[in-house]
C-alpha positions as CSV (number, residue, x, y, z in Angstrom):
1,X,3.0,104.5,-35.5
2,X,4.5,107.5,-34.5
3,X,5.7,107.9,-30.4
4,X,6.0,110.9,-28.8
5,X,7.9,111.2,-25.2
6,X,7.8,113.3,-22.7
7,X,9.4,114.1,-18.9
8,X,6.5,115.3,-16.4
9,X,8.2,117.1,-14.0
10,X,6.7,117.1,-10.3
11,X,5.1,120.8,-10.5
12,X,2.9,119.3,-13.9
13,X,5.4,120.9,-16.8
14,X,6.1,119.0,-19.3
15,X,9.0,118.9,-22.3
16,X,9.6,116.8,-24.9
17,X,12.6,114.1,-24.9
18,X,14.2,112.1,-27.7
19,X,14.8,108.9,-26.0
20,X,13.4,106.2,-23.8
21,X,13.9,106.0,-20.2
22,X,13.1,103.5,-17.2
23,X,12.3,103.2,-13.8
24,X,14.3,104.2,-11.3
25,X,16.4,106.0,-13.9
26,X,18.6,109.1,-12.4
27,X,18.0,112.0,-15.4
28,X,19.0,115.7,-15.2
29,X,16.7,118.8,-16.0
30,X,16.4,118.3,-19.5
31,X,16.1,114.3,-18.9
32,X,19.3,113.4,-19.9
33,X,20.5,109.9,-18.2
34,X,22.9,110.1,-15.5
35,X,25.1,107.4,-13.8
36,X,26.2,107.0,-10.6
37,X,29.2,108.3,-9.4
38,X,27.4,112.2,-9.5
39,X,30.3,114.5,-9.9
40,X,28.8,116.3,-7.0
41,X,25.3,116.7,-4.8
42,X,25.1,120.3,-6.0
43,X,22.4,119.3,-8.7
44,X,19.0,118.9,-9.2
45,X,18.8,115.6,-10.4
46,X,15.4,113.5,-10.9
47,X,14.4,109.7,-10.9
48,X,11.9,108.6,-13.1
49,X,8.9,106.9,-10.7
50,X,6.6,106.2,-13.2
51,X,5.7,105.6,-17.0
52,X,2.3,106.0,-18.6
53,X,1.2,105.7,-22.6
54,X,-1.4,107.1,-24.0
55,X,-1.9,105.7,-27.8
56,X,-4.4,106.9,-30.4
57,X,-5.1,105.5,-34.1
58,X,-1.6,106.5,-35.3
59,X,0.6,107.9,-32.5
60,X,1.5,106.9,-29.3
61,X,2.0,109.1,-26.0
62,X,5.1,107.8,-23.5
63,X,5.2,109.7,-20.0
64,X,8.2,109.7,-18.1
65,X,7.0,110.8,-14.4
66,X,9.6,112.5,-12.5
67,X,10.4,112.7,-8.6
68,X,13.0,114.9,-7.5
69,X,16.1,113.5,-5.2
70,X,16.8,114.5,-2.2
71,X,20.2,115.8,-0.9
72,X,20.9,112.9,1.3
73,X,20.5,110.9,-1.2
74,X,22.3,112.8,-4.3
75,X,25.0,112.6,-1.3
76,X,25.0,108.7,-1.1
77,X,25.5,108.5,-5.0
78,X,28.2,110.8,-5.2
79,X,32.3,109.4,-5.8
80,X,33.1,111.7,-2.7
81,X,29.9,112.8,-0.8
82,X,29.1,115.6,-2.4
């Protein structure tokens, strides 16, 4: 079986990814994992709110829904505030 994933951003655009995420999972634009500390709140960083799958005969669909961050709380997760 083949799986495809992708990162649905907010706005309904879509892009492929590589690798697996989870819930509550801090990603980037391109959906690259990131880790608390932030090196600063000057970023648009996303968290990952929900995960659908969609499978057919031979393939499978993952969806990786996105929500965007807000600046209070990119601030909270940053090694100096920001």
């Amino acid at each position: 079986m083949v799986e495809t994933r992708f990162i649905v951003y907010p706005e309904g655009d879509t892009r492929e990814i590589a690798h697996a995420l989870r819930v509550n999972e801090l990603v980037d634009l391109n959906g690259g994992p990131l880790g608390p500390p932030l090196p600063t709140a000057r970023m648009i960083v996303y968290r990952i709110w929900k995960i659908t799958t969609a499978a057919a005969r031979h393939d499978q669909c993952v969806s990786y829904h996105l929500e965007q961050v807000t600046r209070p709380e990119l601030d909270g997760l940053c090694a100096r505030g920001g």
